[in-house]
C-alpha positions, 0 to 999 in steps of 0.5 A: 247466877250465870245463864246460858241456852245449849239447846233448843228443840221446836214442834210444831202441832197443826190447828184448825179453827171452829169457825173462821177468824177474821182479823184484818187483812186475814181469816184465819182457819188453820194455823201451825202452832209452835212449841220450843223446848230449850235446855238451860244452864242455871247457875251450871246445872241442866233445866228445860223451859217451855214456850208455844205460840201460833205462827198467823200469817199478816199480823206480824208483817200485814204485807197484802203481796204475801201469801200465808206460806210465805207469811209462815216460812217467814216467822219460821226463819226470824224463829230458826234465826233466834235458835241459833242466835240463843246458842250462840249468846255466851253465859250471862249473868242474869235471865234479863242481861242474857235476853238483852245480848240475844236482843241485840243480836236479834236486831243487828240480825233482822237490820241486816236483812232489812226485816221488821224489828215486830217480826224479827222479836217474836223469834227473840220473845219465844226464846225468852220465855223459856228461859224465864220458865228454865230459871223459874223452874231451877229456882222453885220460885214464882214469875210474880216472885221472881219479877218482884224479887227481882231475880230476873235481873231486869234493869229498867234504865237500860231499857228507857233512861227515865226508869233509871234506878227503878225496880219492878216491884216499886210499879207493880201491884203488891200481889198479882191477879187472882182473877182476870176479866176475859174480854171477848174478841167480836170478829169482823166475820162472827155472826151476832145472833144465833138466827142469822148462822147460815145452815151450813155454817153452824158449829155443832160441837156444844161450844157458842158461835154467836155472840149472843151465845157467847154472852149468855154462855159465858156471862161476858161483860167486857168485850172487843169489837173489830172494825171495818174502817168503812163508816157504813158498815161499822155503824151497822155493825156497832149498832147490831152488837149493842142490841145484842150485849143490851138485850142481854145484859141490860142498858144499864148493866156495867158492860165495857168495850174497846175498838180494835182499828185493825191499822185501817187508817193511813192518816188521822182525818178519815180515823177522825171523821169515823170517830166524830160520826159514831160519837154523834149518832144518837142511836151509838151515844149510850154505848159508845160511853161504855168505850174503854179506848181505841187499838191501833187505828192507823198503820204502822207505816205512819202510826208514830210519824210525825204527822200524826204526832202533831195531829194528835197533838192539837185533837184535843178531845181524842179518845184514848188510843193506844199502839199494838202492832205498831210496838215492834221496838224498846222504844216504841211505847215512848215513842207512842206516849210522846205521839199523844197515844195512851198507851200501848198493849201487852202480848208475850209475843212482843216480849215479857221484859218490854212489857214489864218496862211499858208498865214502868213507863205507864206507872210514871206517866200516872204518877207525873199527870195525875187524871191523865188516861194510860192504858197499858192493855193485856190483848191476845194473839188467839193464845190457846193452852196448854203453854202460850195461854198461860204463860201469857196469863201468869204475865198479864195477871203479874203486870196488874192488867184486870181484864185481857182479850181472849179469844183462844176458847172461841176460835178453836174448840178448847185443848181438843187438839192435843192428846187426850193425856195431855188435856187431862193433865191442863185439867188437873193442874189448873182446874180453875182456868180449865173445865171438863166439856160435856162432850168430852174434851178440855176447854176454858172456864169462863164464868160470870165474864171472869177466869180464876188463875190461882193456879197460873200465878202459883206455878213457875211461869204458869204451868204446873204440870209436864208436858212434852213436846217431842210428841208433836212434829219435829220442825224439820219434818213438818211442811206447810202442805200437811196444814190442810183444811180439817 
């Protein structure tokens, strides 16, 4: 069924958070976030395909020399540069063959200017997602259909050798998801406690701030809790978010974690000597069983290095770490698995058909060491909807991944920065990920720790209802100036 783009159009819609958002090197507090509309010819005839992402500055590049302009013209040229690249990739024969051409020619674009291959793909997955939302969409069919079908083309072996001959269906579950475990996201910055909220720096817009708010708000079980990479302060900070998830829930309840490493580490003895010290405190020992694994510890500079490869090796009660940032090419996960790694994480921003490979490569490594400990982890870019959020659901909710980061519906006050049209209409096509606020305004459905996503998975490639948006602000005339503070 040849494929091909004719088009694409991006807008951008600029957000501010409810309350700042550090991750990293960064606190975030206002983001441009993009929307493409691409025109796509399936099997000759015209079909739009949507996709939306933030544009942050440092995650893609986490360069301390840049300024946020710079971090942001610098998304926005690896974007522009895949517009381009997707018009000028002929008619292939599948949605996978058709990404597949334009990843190449993405990457012989970015080695050109020496650009980093996670930066250069997140202009390539953009375009790759609404060209799946297109051919879903022309097809009336499902992604979880499409993907088990094997409509979509996906040809594991050209990916990793090991796959050769493998479907995605003889991996992933029968069904996909029904139901998502939403694991909160306890930012360096976030106030634990309703008390300890400066005056001047609480929110009121009937959303929780603290993470105690958070917990009795939304019934939260699953969590993940960013670290410092200073020994004195993550102790502090643990032992203060334990008392809030145990106070709350119980010390026995069935609560879980993981630790975001924030790529603080420039080596593994100083991550090592970090791990030893809070496993061997009495005061973290309970909590720190609840650990489900470690994200990116070390930078990416020297995360799959050599070194670390053989440090890994010879560690040989190290905890489940996996990659994040780290993944910026096809074979990064093999890479990392063959570091000692367990694994690596899912976001669409990476790419759809990596992450559907990494979950052939993970199915195997589970098949070939039975016990083993394998993650193939759904994390978040502070997905918000009406687009990025679910589509990055419907994948999440395809590959099998029980329980996701979420954050999108702590840091921004739900959909309340778009239309209210439009916020009615998320409302009424998915009522199950979405509620009414009582204020108003349209924000997530987090209860008892979990979100419904029947209406995610039902639909094309996760939205089931129209959204336009040529309402926002043509890319063309929109500068970072206007992305002034609220």
């Amino acid at each position: 069924m040849p494929i091909r783009v004719l088009d694409t159009d991006l807008y951008v819609l600029n957000m501010h958070t409810r309350m700042p958002f550090r991750y990293g090197i960064t606190t975030l507090t206002a983001v441009p976030h993009l929307f493409v509309r691409a025109t796509v010819e399936v099997d000759g005839k015209r079909h739009a395909g949507l996709s939306a992402d933030h544009l942050p500055p440092k995650w893609f590049t986490k360069n301390p020399d840049t300024s946020p302009r710079e971090d942001i013209a610098g998304l926005l040229e690896v974007i522009t540069a895949a517009r381009d690249v997707a018009r000028a990739t002929p008619k292939q024969e599948t949605v996978f063959a058709y990404w597949r051409r334009m990843y190449e020619a993405m990457s012989a674009w970015g080695g050109g200017w020496a650009k980093p291959p996670l930066l250069v793909h997140f202009g390539t997955s953009l375009v790759e997602r609404a060209v799946i939302d297109a051919f879903c969409r022309a097809e009336g069919t499902t992604f979880a259909q499409a993907l088990r079908k094997n409509w979509l083309g996906v040809d594991l072996g050209a990916l990793h050798r090991e796959l050769d001959g493998v479907a995605p269906g003889a991996f992933l579950p029968t069904e996909p998801l029904r139901s998502l475990v939403s694991r909160h996201t306890v930012g360096l910055t976030d106030p634990l406690t309703d008390a300890t909220i400066p005056a001047g720096e609480r929110v009121d817009d009937g959303l929780p701030q603290s993470l105690e708010a958070c917990v009795r708000t939304y019934g939260l079980t699953h969590f993940k809790i960013k670290l410092w990479g200073d020994a004195a302060r993550d102790h502090d900070r643990l032992r203060g978010v334990a008392d809030v998830i145990e106070r709350h829930l119980g010390p026995e309840a069935p609560y879980a974690f993981t630790l975001d490493g924030n790529e603080n580490f420039k080596a593994i003895d100083p991550f090592r000597k970090l791990w030893d010290s809070l496993t061997t405190e009495p005061s973290l020992r309970r909590f720190m069983s609840r650990l489900l694994f470690v994200e990116q510890p070390l930078h990416r500079d020297v995360a799959l290095g050599d070194e670390v490869k053989k440090e890994f090796l010879a560690w040989a009660q190290r905890p489940p770490v996996i990659i994040d940032e780290s993944d910026g090419e096809i074979g990064s996960a093999a890479r990392a698995l063959a570091c000692g790694y367990a694994g690596t994480s899912h976001k669409n921003c990476k790419g759809v058909f990596k992450s559907v490979a990494n979950a052939g490569l993970i199915a195997r490594r589970r098949q070939q060491t039975p016990g083993g400990r394998f993650v193939l982890s759904g994390e978040d870019l502070s997905n918000i909807g009406p687009v990025s959020l679910l589509q990055d659901t419907a994948v999440v909710a395809s590959l099998g991944i029980e329980h996701a980061e979420r954050n999108g519906h702590h840091y921004f006050k739900g959909l309340s920065a778009l239309p209210a049209d439009i916020q009615s209409a998320a409302l009424a096509a998915h009522g199950d990920v979405y509620r009414r606020h009582e204020r108003g305004f349209v924000t997530s459905r987090v209860e008892r720790g979990r979100t419904d996503v029947a209406t995610v998975v039902d639909s094309p490639f996760g939205i089931d209802f129209n959204f336009d948006p040529s309402r926002f602000t043509p890319l063309d005339q929109w500068s970072y100036e206007t992305l002034a503070p609220a």
